[in-house]
N, C-alpha and C positions, 0 to 999 in steps of 0.2 A: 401932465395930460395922460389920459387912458389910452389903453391902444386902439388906432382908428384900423377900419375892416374895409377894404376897398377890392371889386374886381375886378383884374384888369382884364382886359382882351388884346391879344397883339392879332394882327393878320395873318393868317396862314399861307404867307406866299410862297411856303419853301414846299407846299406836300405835306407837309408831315401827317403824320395816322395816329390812330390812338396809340399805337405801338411802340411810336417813339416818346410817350410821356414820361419816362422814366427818366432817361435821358435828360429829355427836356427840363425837368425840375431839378433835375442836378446842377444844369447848366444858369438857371435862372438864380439857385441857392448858391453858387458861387460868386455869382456877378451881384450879390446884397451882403456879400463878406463884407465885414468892416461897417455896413450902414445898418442903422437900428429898422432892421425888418424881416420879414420871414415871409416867403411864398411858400402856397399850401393847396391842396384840391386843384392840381392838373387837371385838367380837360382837354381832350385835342377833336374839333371835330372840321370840317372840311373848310370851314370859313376864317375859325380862328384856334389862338390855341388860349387859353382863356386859366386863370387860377386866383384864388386869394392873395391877397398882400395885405400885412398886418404888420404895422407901423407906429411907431410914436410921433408921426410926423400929420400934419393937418392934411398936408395932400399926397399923393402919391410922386409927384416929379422931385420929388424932394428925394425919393431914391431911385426915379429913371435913372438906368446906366446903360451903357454902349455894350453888355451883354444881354442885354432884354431887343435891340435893334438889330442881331444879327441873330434873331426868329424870326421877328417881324415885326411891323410897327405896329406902335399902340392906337387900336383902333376906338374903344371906347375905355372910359373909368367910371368906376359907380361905388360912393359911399358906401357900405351895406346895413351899418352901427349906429345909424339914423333911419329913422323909419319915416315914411314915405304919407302921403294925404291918403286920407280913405278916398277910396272910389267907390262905385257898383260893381257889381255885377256884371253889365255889361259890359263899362269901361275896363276890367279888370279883363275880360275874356279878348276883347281884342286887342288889347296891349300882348295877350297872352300870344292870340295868334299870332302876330305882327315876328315876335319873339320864337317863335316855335321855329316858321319859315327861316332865318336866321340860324337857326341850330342851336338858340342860347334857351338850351332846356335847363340851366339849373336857373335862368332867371322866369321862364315860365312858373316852375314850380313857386319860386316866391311872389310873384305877382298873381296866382291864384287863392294861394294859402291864406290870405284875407275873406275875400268872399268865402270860402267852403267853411271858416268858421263861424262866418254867421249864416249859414245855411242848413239847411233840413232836408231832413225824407229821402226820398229820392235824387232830388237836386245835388244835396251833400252827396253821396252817392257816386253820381256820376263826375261829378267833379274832383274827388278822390281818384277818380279811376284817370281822369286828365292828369291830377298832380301826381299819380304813382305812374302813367307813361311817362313824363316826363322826367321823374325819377331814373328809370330804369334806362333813358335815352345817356342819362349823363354816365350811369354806369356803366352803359357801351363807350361815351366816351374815353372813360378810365380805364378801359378794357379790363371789368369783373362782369364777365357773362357770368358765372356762377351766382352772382348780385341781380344781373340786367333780365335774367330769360323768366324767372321767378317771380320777378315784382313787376312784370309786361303778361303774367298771364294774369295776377293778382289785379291789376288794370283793367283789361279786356274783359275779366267778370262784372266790376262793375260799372263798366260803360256798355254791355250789356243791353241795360233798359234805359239807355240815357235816350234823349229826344235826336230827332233825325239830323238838327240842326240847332245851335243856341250861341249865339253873340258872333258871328261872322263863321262860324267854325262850321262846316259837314263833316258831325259827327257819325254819321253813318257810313262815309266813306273811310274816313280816317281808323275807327274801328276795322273794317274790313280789311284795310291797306296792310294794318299792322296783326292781324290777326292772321294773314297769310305770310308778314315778315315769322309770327311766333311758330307757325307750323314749320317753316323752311330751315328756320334758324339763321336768314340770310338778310342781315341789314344793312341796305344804302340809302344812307338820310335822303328821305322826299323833301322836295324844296316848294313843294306846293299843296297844300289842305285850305 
């Protein structure tokens, strides 16, 4: 069997910060010694602390261990290596939001990246500018501000001229929101757009 690509999320009930991701993927690569699998792309942000798992195994519990439980419990898993039913547009945006509020920006990013490429103009556009925030959120997760402050101003250009509002989302606020996080350089995840 190929190697399956799963992400897992444990709960964040300990605190942890981006800060402690180092850390944390030590602690998780130790506790898959001995089982055919490899954790990869840490993320920590306030809900959960979330990474790849890449596995020869069909499902992920197949190498849950009792070091993955004393971060937090596993809150959701998701295939990644299997792709997903086309949606629209809008479907794809409010699944986005749904996900944003949540703080699982690298799953926004993949649940938009459908729609933007079959999109145009403008539209293309501003939806770029959705999946490069949501980009640049994860790289505050990983804490590489030198990664995150760059591809959130790269963003804020082109959402720009995006519409005030499009598939559950106020675009005009959320621009705003984050265009005075980019001037301050001070980011604490909003839990509501």
């Amino acid at each position: 069997m190929a190697e399956a690509r799963f992400l897992i999320r444990l709960g964040n009930t300990n605190g942890y910060r981006p800060s402690d991701g180092g850390d944390l993927l030590r602690k998780l690569r130790a506790s898959l010694a001995g089982h055919d699998a490899r954790a990869m792309n840490l993320r920590v942000s306030s809900r959960a602390v979330e990474f790849d798992l890449f596995t020869g195994h069909e499902s992920p519990r197949a190498v849950l261990c009792a070091g993955w439980r004393s971060i937090g419990p596993v809150v959701t898993e998701r295939r990644l290596d299997v792709p997903g039913a086309p949606r629209t547009l809008e479907e794809a945006m409010l699944e986005a939001r749904a996900l944003f509020e949540e703080e699982r920006f690298w799953e926004v990013h993949e649940s938009l990246e459908e729609a933007w490429r079959r999109s145009a103009g403008g539209e293309k556009e501003w939806l770029q500018g959705l999946i490069l925030l949501a980009a640049a959120l994860v790289h505050h997760q990983r804490r590489e501000p030198s990664v995150a402050w760059p591809m959130m101003a790269d963003a804020l250009h082109r959402l720009a001229k995006a519409p005030a509002s499009a598939g559950g989302w106020n675009l005009a606020e959320l621009r705003d929101r984050f265009q005075t996080v980019f001037t301050s350089k001070t980011l604490d995840f909003p839990s509501e757009l």
